[in-house]
N, C-alpha and C positions, 0 to 999 in steps of 0.2 A: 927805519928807526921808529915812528912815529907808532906805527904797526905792533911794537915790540912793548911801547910803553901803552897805547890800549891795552892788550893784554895784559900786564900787570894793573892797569887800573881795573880792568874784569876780574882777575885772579884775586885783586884784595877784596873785591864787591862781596862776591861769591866767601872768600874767608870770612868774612867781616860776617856776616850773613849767618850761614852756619853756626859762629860762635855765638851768635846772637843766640837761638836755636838753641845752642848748648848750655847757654846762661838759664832757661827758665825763666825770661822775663829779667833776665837780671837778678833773679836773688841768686844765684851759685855768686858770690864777688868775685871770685877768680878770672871770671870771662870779661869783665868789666875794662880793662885795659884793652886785650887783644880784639876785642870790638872796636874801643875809641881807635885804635891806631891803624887798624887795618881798612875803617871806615877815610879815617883821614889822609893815609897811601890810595885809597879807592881814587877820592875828589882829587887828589893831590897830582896825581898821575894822567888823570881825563885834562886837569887843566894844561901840564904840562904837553898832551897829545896836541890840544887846540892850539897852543901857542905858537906848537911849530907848525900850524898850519895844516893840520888836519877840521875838515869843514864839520863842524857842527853836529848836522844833521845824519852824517854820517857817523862819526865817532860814537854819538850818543846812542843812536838808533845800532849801533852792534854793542854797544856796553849796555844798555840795558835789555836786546832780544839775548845776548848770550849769558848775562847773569840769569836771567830768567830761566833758561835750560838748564844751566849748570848750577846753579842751585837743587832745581828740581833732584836732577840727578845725585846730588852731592846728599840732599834732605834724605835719601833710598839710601843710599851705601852707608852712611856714619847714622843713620838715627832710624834706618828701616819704616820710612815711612812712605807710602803709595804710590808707587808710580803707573798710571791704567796705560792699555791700549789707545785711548784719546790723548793721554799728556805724552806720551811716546811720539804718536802721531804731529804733534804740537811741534815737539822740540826737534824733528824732524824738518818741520815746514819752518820753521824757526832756523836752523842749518843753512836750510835752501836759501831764504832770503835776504840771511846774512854773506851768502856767497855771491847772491844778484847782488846787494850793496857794494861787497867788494867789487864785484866786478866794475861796474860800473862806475866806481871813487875812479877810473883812469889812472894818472898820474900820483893820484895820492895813496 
C-alpha cells in the first residue's frame, strides 16, 4: 500500500511539474490551480507514504530520482523538448537505482 501512495505522490510531482511548464511562468492563469493542487497531492501523499512507515530516505530518494525521469520524459512527449543520448542514459541509471533502493527497502 505504502508503495501505491508513493506513486501517486510521484504521479502528482510529475503533473504538478508539467503544468507548471504549461503555465509560462504562470501567466497562462488557467494552470494556476492544477499546479497548486497537484503540488499539494505531491506533499500530501509522501507525507501520508512516511506515516505509514515507509523510511525516509527511501521514499524521498525514489520520489524525487523518478520525478526527475519522468518529468524529463513527460517535458519530450507534451511540450517536444530535448531529450539527448546522456539524459536517456540518465534516466536509465536513474531506473537502475531506484530498483537497487527498492530492492533493498526489504520489508518495506
Amino acid at each position: 500500500m505504502m508503495w501505491l501512495i508513493l506513486a501517486g505522490a510521484i504521479v502528482s510531482e510529475v503533473t504538478a511539474t508539467l503544468a507548471l511548464r504549461a503555465s509560462e511562468g504562470l501567466r497562462k492563469k488557467v494552470w494556476i490551480a492544477p499546479v497548486a493542487i497537484a503540488y499539494a497531492a505531491a506533499f500530501g501523499l509522501l507525507t501520508l507514504a512516511l506515516s505509514n512507515g515507509m523510511p525516509v530516505g527511501i521514499a524521498y530518494g525514489i520520489w524525487a530520482a523518478s520525478g526527475v525521469a519522468l518529468t524529463a520524459v513527460g517535458a519530450r512527449v507534451f511540450f517536444g523538448e530535448r531529450l539527448t543520448v546522456r539524459m536517456m542514459i540518465g534516466i536509465v541509471l536513474i531506473a537502475a537505482g531506484v530498483f537497487v533502493i527498492e530492492l533493498s527497502a526489504g520489508g518495506h
